[in-house]
Structures are given as structure tokens and as C-alpha cells.
C-alpha positions as CSV (number, residue, x, y, z in Angstrom):
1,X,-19.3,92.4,-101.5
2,X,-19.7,93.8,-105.1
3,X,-17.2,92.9,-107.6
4,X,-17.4,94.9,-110.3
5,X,-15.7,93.3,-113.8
6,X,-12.8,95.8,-115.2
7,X,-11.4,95.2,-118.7
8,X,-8.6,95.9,-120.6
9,X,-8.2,94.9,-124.1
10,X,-4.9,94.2,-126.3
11,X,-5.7,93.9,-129.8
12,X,-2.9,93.1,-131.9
13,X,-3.6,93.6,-135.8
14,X,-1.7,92.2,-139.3
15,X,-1.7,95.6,-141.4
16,X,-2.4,95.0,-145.2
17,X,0.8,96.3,-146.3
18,X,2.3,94.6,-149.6
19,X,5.9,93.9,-148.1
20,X,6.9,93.0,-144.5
21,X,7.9,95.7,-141.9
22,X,11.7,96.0,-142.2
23,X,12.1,94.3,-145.3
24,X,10.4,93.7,-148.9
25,X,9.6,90.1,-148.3
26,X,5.7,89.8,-149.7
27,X,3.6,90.4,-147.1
28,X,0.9,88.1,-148.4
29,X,-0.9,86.3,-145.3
30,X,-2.1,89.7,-143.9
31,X,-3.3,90.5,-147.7
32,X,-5.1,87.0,-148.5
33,X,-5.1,85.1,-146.0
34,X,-4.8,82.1,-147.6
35,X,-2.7,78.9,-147.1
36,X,1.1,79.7,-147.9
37,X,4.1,77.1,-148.6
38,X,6.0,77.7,-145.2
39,X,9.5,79.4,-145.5
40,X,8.8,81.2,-148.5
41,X,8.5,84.6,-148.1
42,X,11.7,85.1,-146.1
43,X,15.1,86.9,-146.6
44,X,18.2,87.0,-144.8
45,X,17.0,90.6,-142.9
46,X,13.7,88.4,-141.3
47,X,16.0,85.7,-141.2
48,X,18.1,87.8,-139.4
49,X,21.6,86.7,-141.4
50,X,24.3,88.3,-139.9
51,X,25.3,92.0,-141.5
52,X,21.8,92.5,-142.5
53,X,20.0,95.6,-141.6
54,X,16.1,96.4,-141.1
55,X,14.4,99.6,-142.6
56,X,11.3,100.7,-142.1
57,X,8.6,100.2,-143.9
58,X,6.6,103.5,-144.6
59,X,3.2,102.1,-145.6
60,X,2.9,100.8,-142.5
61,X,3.4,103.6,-140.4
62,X,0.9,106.2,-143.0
63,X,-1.6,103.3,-142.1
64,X,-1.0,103.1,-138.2
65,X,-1.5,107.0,-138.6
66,X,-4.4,106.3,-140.0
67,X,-5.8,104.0,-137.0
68,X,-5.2,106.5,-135.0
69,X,-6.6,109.3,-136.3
70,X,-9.6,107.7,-136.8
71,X,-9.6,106.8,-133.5
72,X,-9.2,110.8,-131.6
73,X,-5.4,109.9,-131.0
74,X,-2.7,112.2,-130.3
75,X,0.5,111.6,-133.1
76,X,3.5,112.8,-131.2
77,X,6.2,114.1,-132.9
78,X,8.8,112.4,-132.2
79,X,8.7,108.3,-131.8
80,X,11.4,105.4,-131.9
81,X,11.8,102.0,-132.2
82,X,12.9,99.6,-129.6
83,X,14.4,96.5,-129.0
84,X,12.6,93.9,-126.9
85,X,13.8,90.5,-125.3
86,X,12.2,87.5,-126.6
87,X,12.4,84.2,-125.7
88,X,10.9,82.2,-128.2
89,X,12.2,80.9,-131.7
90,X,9.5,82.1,-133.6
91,X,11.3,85.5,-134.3
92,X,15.2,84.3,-135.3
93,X,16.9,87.7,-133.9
94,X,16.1,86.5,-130.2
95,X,14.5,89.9,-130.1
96,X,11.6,91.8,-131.7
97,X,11.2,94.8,-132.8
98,X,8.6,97.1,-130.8
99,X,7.9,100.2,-129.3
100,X,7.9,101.1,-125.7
101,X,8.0,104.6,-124.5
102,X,7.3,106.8,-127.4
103,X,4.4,104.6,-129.2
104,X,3.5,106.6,-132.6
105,X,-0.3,107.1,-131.5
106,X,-1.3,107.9,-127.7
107,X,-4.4,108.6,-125.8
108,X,-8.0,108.4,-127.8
109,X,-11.0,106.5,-127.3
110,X,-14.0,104.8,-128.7
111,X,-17.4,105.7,-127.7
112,X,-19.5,102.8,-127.5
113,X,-23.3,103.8,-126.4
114,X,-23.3,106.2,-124.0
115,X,-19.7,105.1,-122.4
116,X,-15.9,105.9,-123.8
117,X,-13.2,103.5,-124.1
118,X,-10.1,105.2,-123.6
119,X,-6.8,104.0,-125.7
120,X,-3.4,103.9,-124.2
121,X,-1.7,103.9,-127.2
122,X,-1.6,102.0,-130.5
123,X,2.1,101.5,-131.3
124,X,4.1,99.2,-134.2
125,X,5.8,95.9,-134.0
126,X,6.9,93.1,-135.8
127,X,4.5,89.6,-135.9
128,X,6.5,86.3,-135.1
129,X,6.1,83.2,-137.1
130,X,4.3,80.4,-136.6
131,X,5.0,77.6,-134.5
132,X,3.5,73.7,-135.3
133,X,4.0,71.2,-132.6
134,X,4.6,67.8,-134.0
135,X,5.2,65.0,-131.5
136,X,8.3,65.7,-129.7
137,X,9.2,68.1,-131.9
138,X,8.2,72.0,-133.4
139,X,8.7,73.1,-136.2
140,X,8.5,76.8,-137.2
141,X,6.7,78.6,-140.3
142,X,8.5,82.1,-140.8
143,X,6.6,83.4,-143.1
144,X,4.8,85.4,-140.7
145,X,8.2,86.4,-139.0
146,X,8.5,90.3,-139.4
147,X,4.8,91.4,-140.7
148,X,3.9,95.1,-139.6
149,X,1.9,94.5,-136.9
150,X,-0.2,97.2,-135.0
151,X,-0.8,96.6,-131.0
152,X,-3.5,98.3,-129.4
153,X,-3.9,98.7,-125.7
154,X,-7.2,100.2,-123.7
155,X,-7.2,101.3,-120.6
156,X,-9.3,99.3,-118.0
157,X,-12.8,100.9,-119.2
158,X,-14.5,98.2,-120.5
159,X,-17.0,97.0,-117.3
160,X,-19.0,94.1,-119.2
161,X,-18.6,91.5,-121.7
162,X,-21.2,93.2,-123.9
163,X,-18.8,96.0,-124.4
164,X,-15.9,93.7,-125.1
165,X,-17.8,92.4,-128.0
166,X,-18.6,95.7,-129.4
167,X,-15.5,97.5,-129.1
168,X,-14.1,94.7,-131.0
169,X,-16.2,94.9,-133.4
170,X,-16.4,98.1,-134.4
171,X,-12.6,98.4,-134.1
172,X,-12.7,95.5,-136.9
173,X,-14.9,98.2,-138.8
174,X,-12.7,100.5,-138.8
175,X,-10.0,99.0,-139.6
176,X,-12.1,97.4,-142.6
177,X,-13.5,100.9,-143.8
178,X,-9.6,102.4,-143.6
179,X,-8.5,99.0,-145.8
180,X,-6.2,99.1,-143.3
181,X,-6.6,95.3,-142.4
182,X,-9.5,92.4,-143.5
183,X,-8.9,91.7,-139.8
184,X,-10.3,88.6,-139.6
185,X,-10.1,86.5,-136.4
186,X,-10.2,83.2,-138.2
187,X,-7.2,83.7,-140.6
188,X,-4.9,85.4,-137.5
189,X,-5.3,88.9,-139.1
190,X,-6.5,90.0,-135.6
191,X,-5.7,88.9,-132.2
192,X,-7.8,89.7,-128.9
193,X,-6.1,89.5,-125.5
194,X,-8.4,90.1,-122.5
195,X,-6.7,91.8,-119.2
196,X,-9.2,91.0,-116.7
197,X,-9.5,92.2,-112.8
198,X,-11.9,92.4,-110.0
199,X,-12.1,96.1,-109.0
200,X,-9.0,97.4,-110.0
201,X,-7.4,94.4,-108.7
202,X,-4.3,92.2,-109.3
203,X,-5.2,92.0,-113.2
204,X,-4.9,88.5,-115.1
205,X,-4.3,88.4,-119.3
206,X,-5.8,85.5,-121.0
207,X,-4.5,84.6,-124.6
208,X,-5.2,82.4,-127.5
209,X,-8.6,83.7,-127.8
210,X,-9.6,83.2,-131.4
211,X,-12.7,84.8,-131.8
212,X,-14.8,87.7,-130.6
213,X,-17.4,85.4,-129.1
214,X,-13.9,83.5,-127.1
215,X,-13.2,87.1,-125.8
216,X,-16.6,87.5,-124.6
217,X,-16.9,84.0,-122.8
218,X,-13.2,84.0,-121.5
219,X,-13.9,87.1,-120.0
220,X,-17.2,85.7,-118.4
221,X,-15.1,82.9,-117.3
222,X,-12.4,84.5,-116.1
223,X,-14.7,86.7,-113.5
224,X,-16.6,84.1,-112.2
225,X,-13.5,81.7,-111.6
226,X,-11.7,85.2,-109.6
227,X,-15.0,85.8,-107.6
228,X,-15.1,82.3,-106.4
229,X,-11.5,82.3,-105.8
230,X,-11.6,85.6,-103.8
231,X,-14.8,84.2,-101.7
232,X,-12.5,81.0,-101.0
233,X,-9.9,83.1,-99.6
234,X,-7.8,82.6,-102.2
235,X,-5.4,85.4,-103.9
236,X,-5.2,86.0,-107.3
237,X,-2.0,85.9,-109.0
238,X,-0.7,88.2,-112.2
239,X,-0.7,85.1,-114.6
240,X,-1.1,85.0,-118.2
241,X,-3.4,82.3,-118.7
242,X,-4.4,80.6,-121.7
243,X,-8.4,80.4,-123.0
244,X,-9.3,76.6,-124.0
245,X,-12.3,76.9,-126.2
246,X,-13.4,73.0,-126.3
247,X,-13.7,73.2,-122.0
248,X,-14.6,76.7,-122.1
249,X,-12.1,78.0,-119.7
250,X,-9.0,79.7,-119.0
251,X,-5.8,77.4,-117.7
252,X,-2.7,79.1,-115.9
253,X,0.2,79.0,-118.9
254,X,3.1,81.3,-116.9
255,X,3.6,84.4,-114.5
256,X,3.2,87.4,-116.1
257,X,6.0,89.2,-116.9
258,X,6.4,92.9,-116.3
259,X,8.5,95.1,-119.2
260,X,11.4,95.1,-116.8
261,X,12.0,91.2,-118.2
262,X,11.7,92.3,-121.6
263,X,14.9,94.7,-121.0
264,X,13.9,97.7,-123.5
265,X,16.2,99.5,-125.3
266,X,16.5,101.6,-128.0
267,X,16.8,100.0,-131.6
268,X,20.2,100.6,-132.7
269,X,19.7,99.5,-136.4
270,X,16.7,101.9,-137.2
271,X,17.1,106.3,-136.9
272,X,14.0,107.6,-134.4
273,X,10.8,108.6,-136.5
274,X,9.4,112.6,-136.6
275,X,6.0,113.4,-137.8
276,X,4.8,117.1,-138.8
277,X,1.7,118.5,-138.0
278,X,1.5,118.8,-142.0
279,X,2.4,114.7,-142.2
280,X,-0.3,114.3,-140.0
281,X,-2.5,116.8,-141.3
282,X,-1.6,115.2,-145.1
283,X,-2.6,111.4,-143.4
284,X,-5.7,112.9,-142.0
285,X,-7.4,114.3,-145.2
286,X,-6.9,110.3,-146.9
287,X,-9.9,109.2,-144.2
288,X,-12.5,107.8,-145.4
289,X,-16.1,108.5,-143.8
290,X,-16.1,106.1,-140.7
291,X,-18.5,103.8,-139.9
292,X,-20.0,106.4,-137.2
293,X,-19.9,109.2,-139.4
294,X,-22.1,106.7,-142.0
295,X,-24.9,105.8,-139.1
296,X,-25.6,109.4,-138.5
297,X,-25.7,110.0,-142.0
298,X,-28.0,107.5,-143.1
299,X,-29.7,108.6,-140.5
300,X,-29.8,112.1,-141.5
301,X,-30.0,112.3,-145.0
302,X,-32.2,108.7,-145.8
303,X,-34.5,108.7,-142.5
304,X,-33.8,104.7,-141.9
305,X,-34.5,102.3,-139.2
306,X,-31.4,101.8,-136.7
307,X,-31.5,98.1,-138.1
308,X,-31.2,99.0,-141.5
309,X,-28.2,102.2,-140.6
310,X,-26.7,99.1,-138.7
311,X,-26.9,96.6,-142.0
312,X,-25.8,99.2,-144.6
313,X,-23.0,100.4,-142.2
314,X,-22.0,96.9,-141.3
315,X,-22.5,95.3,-144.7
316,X,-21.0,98.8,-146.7
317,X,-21.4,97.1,-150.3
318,X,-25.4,96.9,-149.2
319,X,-25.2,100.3,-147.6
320,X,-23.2,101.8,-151.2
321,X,-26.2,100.1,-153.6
322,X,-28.7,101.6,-151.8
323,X,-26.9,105.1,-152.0
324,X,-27.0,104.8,-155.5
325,X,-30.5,103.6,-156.0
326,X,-31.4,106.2,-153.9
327,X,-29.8,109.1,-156.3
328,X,-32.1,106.9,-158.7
329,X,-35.0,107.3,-156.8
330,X,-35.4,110.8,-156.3
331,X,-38.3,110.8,-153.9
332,X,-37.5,110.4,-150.0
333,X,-40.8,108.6,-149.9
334,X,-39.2,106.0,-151.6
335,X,-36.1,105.5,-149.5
336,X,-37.7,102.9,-146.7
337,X,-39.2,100.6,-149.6
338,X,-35.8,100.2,-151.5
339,X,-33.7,99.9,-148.1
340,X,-36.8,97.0,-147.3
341,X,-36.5,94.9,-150.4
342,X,-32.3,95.8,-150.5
343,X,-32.2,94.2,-146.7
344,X,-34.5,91.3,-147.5
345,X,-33.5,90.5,-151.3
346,X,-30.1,91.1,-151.0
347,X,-29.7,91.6,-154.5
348,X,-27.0,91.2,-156.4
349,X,-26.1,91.7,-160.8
350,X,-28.8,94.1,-160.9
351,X,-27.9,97.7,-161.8
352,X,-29.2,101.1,-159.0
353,X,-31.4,102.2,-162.4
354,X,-32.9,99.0,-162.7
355,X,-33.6,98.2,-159.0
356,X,-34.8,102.2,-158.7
357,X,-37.2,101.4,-161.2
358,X,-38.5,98.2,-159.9
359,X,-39.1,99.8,-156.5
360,X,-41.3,102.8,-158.4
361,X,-43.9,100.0,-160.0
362,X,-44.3,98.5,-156.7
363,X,-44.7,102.0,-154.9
364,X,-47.4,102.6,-157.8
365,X,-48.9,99.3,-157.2
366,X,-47.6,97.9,-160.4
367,X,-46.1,94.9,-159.3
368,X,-47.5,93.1,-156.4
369,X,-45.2,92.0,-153.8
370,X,-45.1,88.2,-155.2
371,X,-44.6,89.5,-158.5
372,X,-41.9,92.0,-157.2
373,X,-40.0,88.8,-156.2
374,X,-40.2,86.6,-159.6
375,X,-39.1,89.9,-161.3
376,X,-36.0,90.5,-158.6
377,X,-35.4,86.8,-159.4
378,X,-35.3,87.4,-163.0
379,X,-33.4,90.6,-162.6
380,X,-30.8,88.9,-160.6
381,X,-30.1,86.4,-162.9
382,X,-30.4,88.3,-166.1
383,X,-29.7,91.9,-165.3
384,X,-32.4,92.7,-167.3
385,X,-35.0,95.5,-167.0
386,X,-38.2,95.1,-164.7
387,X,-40.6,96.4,-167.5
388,X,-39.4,93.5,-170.7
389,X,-39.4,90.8,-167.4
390,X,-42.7,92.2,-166.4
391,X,-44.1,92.1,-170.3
392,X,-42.4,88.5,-170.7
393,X,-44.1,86.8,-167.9
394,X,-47.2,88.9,-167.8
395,X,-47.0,90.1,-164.2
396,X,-48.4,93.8,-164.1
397,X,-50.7,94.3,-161.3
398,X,-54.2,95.1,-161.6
399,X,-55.0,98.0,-159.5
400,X,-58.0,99.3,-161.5
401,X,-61.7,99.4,-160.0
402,X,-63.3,98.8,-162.8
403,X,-61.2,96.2,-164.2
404,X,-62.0,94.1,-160.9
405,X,-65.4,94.5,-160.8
406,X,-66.6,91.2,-162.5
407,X,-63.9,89.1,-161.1
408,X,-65.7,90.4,-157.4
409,X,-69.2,89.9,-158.3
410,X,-68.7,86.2,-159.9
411,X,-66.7,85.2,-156.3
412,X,-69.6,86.9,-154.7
413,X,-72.2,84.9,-156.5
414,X,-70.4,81.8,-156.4
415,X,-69.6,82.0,-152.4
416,X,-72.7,82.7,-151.0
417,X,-72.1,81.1,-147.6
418,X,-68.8,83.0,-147.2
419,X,-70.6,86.4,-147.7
420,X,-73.6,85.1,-145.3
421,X,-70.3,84.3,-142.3
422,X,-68.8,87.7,-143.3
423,X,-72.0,89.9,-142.7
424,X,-72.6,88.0,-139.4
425,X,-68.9,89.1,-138.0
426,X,-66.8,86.6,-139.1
427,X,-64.1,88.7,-140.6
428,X,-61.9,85.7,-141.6
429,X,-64.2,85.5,-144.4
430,X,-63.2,88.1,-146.3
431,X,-59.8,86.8,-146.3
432,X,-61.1,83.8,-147.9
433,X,-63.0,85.9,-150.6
434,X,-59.7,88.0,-151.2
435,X,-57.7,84.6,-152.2
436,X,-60.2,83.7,-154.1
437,X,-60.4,87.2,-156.7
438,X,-56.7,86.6,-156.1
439,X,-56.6,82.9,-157.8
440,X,-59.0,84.1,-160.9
441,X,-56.8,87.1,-161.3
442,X,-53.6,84.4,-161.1
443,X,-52.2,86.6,-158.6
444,X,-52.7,90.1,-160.7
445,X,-55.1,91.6,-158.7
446,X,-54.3,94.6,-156.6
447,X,-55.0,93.0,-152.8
448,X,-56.4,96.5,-151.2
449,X,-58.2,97.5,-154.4
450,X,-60.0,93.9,-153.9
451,X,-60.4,94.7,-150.1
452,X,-62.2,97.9,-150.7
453,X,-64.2,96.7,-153.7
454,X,-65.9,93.8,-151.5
455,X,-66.3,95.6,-148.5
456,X,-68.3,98.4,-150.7
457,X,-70.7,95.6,-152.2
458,X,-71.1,93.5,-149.5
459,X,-71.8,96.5,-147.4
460,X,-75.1,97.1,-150.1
């Protein structure tokens, strides 16, 4: 039997908002994610004092917008707030604030290759704080407690673990290029829960998955351990299970619950939300040019290789330095050279003019390439010019004929045996002459001007 691997992916995500989501407590781990003193950026309405009511934080819904407009979703008009049964005292209400049945964004997708990734809906909530287990004891950090936090739900579309990894990561792009979120795995800014299942089967969630690469092996994991189950006879069981990344493997944690045990209601404290088309419309016309919209682009307008698109989309401060070098430039010609040496170099404290210029000697055989580098080097580290580093150090290339000629005939005359191997077929040869017009010019000499002289008077 075939047993085709169906996905579903949860992504829950700190938004970069400067106060919490009901409150104005500082919302500074989602901004910096830095270490914080615990208990510090609380108040008695995330502490959840008694009289104390929540408002909502506007910010944080434009920016959920945002998401999902960027992401083809639907923004009903009318959405709400709802209360949600919690069990754990990492949130001090005994509840948490959440949506259920009217989410702010619905439907939209992804398209990843060739295949769409349908969205169920992105909708708002409030994070929990953090829990530290200390011998027989816990104790709990609330700083956390009460950050606007966006939930993301696919439906079960994604078929491999390939497509895990890259829906993850170019939903972390997004999210980056909005400035809605750093979303950074590492410091908690973004959460990945897999729901895994066997052809549409009973489906399993696996948690505490701190990385994309976790995501991608829990899900591998998570298949193989359900196929051999299945083949053993064994059922499979709605579980969340948790993902241990020293062993590699997922370990049962509870039965899952369904939203019946989380006993919805409407939030009493907070009025129900209504957005405009002209809200939306308004929200809409703040996006930024996506990271799709950049790849075709590039593409377009630069003529680049998919690896450099990828780099300059992926890496946008590379990808906005070569934009400018290339208003610099001028000449399309040119575009390929400067993306090269930007991808490889990686330069940084050197001005678009200056880099534009640089890349016009070596197009003009100016500089040779080694020289190209000492000069980047320089420029790097001094932001000055390439022509006073290239005067300073003597580097200009030598790309005239006539100015070779004598350093070609003296290695000529003084490697006679060379010349002999080379007119016999032994092509290595003229390698060896090259270095050698290469070492008397200290490195000045043009390469293909040297190539062509020999080959002229060694062909006489």
C-alpha cells in the first residue's frame, strides 16, 4: 500500500508591535529578542488584577492585515474576539484571548514551485509566558504573557518535507520584508507545529519544534514511525506529541484536544472588530514589494542567475546595494559582473559610486581580478575611491600590446625548452609561460593580452 505524507502547518508568530496586545506593557522580546529581567514588563491587565480591562491593540491588527494581504487572504468584515479555556499558569486569567469563528484573515495561499498551499486562516491571540522547571518546582516568566501573537493554520497541502521547509521559509520572508516580525526560530519569535497524517488519516500534531530543520526531520520521523505502526496493525491515535531534538524523535505528551475542551465563547471585555473595504484597501497600499514580486523583478529588469535573484531576495541589504550600483552602472552589460563580485565580496563601507566604478576598470581590463580584490580590500576598509587606491599601490593593469611585447620575448628567450613542449602539443606549457610574463609584470599584465601575444609569436 502507498502512503502518501499529508501536512498541515501551525505557525504561530510574535508581531513586532511596541506594546503588548491588550495593554501598553513594552513589548520588547518580540522587538529585540534579547535576554529580559523576568516579571518586568507586566501590569495588573496581563496580570490579570481584578477590575482591570483589556483593549486592543491597533498596531497589531493593521500588521495581521498586512500578513494577510500579502498572503491572497480574504479580510472579512466583521471579526471578534473569543475567550478560550486554558489550563496552564503561564497565562494568569485561566483563559486566553483568541479567535475562533470569525478569524480576521481567511482562505489564501502560498505558491511554492509549481504547487499552492492553501491557508485556513491567520487569526490574533495572545502569547503565554514562559515556564522554567527547576527541581520540583516551576517558576513562570510573564513577560511574555499577553504579546500579540498571529496564528497561522494551512490546510493539509503540504505532501513532502521539502515543502515544509520552504513554506516556512518564505513565510519568514515575508514576514521579514512587511517588518512585521524578525521571526526568528531561535529567540521564540516564531513557532512551527507540524500536523501530520497518512492519507488523510487520523492526524497527529507534534510541538516544541525549534527550528525549520526540527520541522523537516519531525515530520520525516513522524511518517516513518505511522507507516510502521500501520504495517504492525497498530492504530494511530489523535495525540499531540512532543519533538525531542537530541534522539531525533517525537514522544506522545497528551490526547489531543478538540475546541469543544477549550469551551469558546465570545470575549465579553472586548467590542467585535469591523473592517472597510477602504481599511483594507488603506492597509493594502502600505505593502511593500514582496519577496516574489523582487525575484521576478530581478529577473526582469537585471537579467540575473536564479542563484543570485535568490541571494539578493533572501539577503535584501545585498539585493538593495546592487540596485543602487546598478543605477550607477548604466550599462546592462555590466549588471552580471557587479551582482558576481557583490555575491562573492560581500562588500561592505563602500559607497554604490565607488563599487560602480571599480566594476567599470575591471570590465575595461583595468584592474585584473587579483588586483580587483586588494583594491575591494582597501575600499572596504577605507571607503576610499578605486582610482587614488589604484595610484597608491600601483595596481593598474597592463592591457596594451605593445607595452607587453618585451616582457614576451625575454620569457621566450629565456624558456626555450617550454616553447619546444608547447609547439609539440603540450598546451600546459603555455600556462607556465603566462605565469611567468605574469611574475615580471608583478601581476600587471593583462592575462588574455599575454595569451594572444605568445600564441602569435610562437606560432612564427
Amino acid at each position: 500500500m502507498a502512503y502518501e505524507m499529508t501536512v498541515g502547518l501551525e505557525i504561530h508568530v510574535e508581531l513586532a508591535t511596541k506594546s503588548k496586545m491588550f495593554c501598553s506593557c513594552k513589548n520588547l522580546p518580540a522587538q529585540a529578542g534579547d535576554p529580559v529581567e523576568p516579571n518586568i514588563n507586566v501590569c495588573p491587565i496581563c496580570m490579570a488584577h481584578p477590575g482591570t480591562l483589556p483593549t486592543i491593540n491597533e498596531e497589531a491588527i493593521r500588521q495581521l492585515i498586512r500578513v494577510g494581504l500579502a498572503l491572497n487572504c480574504e479580510i472579512p468584515e466583521n471579526s471578534k474576539f473569543d475567550r478560550k479555556s486554558y489550563f496552564y499558569p503561564d497565562l494568569p486569567k485561566g483563559y486566553q484571548i483568541s479567535q475562533y469563528d470569525m478569524p480576521i484573515c481567511k482562505d489564501g495561499g502560498m505558491k511554492i514551485g509549481e504547487h499552492v498551499i492553501r491557508l485556513e486562516r491567520i487569526h490574533m491571540e495572545e502569547d503565554a509566558g514562559t515556564l522554567k522547571h527547576e527541581g520540583n518546582g516551576t517558576l513562570v516568566d510573564y513577560n511574555r504573557a499577553g504579546m500579540p501573537l498571529m496564528e497561522l493554520v494551512t490546510k493539509p497541502d503540504i505532501r513532502s518535507s521539502d515543502q515544509i521547509a520552504k513554506f516556512a521559509k518564505e513565510l519568514q520572508l515575508i514576514l521579514r520584508y512587511l517588518g512585521a516580525s524578525d521571526a526568528d526560530i531561535e529567540k521564540g519569535q516564531m513557532r512551527v507545529e507540524v500536523n501530520i497524517s497518512l492519507n488523510m488519516g487520523t492526524k497527529v500534531e507534534v510541538k516544541n519544534i525549534g527550528s525549520i530543520s526540527a520541522a523537516v526531520k519531525a515530520a520525516e520521523y513522524e511518517y516513518k514511525r505511522q507507516v510502521e505502526a500501520i504495517e504492525k496493525g497498530e492504530k494511530i491515535i489523535q495525540e499531540t506529541r512532543g519533538w525531542d531534538d537530541e534522539k531525533e524523535i517525537t514522544v506522545s505528551q497528551r490526547v489531543k484536544e478538540g475546541s469543544a475542551d477549550y469551551r469558546y465563547f465570545p470575549e465579553p471585555d472586548l467590542p467585535p472588530m469591523r473592517f472597510t473595504e477602504k481599511m483594507v484597501e488603506e492597509i493594502r497600499a502600505t505593502l511593500p514589494e514582496l519577496p516574489q514580486q523582487r525575484r521576478d523583478r530581478f529577473l526582469r529588469q537585471y537579467g540575473l542567475t536564479e542563484s543570485q535573484i535568490e541571494i539578493f531576495t533572501v539577503t535584501k541589504e545585498f539585493g538593495d546595494f546592487f540596485e543602487e550600483v546598478a543605477s550607477e552602472l548604466g550599462e546592462p552589460r555590466l549588471y552580471t559582473l557587479a551582482a558576481n563580485y557583490i555575491v562573492t565580496e560581500q562588500p561592505s563601507n563602500i559607497n554604490p559610486e565607488n563599487f560602480a566604478e571599480l566594476i567599470k576598470k575591471i570590465s575595461r581590463k583595468e584592474l585584473s581580478s587579483t588586483a580587483a580584490k586588494i583594491v575591494l580590500d582597501e575600499m572596504a576598509v577605507s571607503g576610499r575611491d578605486p582610482d587614488e587606491i589604484m595610484k597608491e599601490k600601483d595596481l593598474g593593469q597592463i592591457s596594451d600590446a605593445g607595452d607587453l611585447a618585451n616582457d614576451v620575448d625575454e620569457v621566450i628567450s629565456a624558456n626555450s625548452k617550454a616553447v619546444e613542449d608547447y609547439k609539440k602539443g603540450k598546451v600546459e606549457s603555455l600556462k607556465f609561460l603566462v605565469g611567468k610574463i605574469m611574475a615580471a609584470t608583478k601581476g600587471k599584465a593583462n592575462p588574455e593580452v599575454i595569451m594572444d601575444l605568445l600564441k602569435q609569436k610562437l606560432a612564427s
